[in-house]
C-alpha positions as CSV (number, residue, x, y, z in Angstrom):
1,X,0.0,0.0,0.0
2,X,2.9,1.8,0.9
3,X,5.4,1.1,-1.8
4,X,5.1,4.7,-3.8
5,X,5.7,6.8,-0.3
6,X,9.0,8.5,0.5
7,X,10.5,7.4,3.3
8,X,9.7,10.9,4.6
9,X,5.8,10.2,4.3
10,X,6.4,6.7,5.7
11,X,7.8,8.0,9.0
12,X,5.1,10.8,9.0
13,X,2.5,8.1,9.0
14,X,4.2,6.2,11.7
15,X,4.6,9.2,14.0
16,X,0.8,9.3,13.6
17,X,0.5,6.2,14.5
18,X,2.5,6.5,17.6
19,X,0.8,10.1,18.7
20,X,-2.4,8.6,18.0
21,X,-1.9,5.3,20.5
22,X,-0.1,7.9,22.9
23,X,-3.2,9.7,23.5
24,X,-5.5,6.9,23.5
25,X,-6.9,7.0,20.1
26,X,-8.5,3.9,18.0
27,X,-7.8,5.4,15.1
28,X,-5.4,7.4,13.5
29,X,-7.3,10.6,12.7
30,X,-6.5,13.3,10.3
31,X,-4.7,15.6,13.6
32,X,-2.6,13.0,14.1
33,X,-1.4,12.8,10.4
34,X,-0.6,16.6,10.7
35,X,1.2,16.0,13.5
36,X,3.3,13.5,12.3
37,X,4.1,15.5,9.2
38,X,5.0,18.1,10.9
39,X,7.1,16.3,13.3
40,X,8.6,14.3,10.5
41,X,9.7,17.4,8.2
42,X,10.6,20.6,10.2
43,X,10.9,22.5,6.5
44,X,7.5,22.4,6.3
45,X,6.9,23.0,10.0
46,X,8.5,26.3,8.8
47,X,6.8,27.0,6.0
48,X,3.6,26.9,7.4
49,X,4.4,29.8,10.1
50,X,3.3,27.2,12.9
51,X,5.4,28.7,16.1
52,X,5.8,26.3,18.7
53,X,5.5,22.3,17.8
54,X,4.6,21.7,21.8
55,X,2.1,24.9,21.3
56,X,0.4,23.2,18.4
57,X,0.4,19.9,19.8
58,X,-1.6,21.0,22.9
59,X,-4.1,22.9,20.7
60,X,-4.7,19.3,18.7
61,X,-4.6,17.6,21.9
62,X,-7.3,20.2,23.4
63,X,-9.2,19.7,19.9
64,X,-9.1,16.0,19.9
65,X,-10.5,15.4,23.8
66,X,-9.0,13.9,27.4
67,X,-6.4,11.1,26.0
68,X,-7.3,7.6,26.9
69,X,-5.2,5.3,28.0
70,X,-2.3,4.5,26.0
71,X,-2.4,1.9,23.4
72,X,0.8,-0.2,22.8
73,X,2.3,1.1,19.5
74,X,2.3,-3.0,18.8
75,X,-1.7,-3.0,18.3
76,X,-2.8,-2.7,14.6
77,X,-4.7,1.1,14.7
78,X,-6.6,1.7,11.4
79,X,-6.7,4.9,10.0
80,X,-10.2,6.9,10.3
81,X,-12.2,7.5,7.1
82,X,-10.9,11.3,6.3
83,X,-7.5,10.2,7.0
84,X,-7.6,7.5,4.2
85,X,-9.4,10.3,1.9
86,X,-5.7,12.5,2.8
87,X,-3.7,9.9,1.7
88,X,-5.8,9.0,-1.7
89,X,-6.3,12.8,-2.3
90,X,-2.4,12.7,-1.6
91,X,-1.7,10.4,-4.0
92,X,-4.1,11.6,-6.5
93,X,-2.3,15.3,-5.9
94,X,1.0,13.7,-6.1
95,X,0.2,11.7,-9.9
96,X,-1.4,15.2,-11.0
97,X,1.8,17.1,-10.6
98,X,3.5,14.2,-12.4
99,X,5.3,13.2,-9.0
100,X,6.6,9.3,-8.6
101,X,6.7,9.1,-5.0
102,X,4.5,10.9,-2.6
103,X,5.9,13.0,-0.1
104,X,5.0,14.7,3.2
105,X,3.4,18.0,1.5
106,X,1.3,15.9,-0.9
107,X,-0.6,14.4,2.5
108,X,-0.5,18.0,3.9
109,X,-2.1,18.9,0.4
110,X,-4.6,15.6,1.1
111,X,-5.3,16.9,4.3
112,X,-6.5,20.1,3.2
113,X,-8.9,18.8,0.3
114,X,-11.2,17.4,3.3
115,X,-12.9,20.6,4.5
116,X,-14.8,18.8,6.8
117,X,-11.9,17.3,8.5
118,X,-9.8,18.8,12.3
119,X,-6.6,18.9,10.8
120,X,-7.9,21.5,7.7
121,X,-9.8,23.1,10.5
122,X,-6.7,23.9,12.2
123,X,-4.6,24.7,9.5
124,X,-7.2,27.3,8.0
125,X,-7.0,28.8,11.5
126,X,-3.2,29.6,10.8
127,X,-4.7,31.1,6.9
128,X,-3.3,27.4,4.9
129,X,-6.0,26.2,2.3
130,X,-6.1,24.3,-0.6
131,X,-6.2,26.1,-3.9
């Protein structure tokens, strides 16, 4: 499923993952995925004017609820519904720029195609939409 991410992507994913069984989560929802992209590639931490990463990650963590109890990172967690609709409208971003392998800001790009979704909600907060 994996095989046309960037190793960059990859890792975002899997610092999702983690983040999301950290704070309790049964899924890996769409804050999570920002999260991890943002933890996996501080260039675009940058670019998108975000100020403090431990800042941020309390507003997702406020946004998201009280965190359940931790989940052990060796539990499958599937991803939520508008978090598979990033990574296809990732993909599908990544193939229309003519793009082999899908990096971090495709997903970010995912991410922001699902209006209805917390981590576009948080990002238009900071003035980042897809256009």
């Amino acid at each position: 499923m994996f095989d046309r991410y960037s190793e960059k992507a990859r890792r975002s994913i899997f610092f999702a993952r983690y983040d999301a069984s950290q704070l309790g989560s049964g899924y890996i929802e769409t804050e999570h995925l920002l999260l991890g992209l943002l933890r996996e590639d501080r260039a675009l931490f940058v670019q998108l004017g975000i100020g403090s990463m431990e800042a941020f990650r309390k507003i997702v963590e406020a946004r998201l609820g009280p965190a359940g109890e931790k989940i052990s990172t060796s539990v499958d967690m599937p991803l939520s519904h508008e978090c598979k609709q990033a990574l296809s409208y990732g993909a599908t971003d990544a193939e229309a720029l003519g793009h082999k392998t899908i990096e971090p800001a495709h997903l970010l790009l995912g991410l922001l195609r699902i209006e209805t979704c917390g981590a576009a909600e948080l990002l238009r907060q900071k003035g980042i939409e897809y256009r």
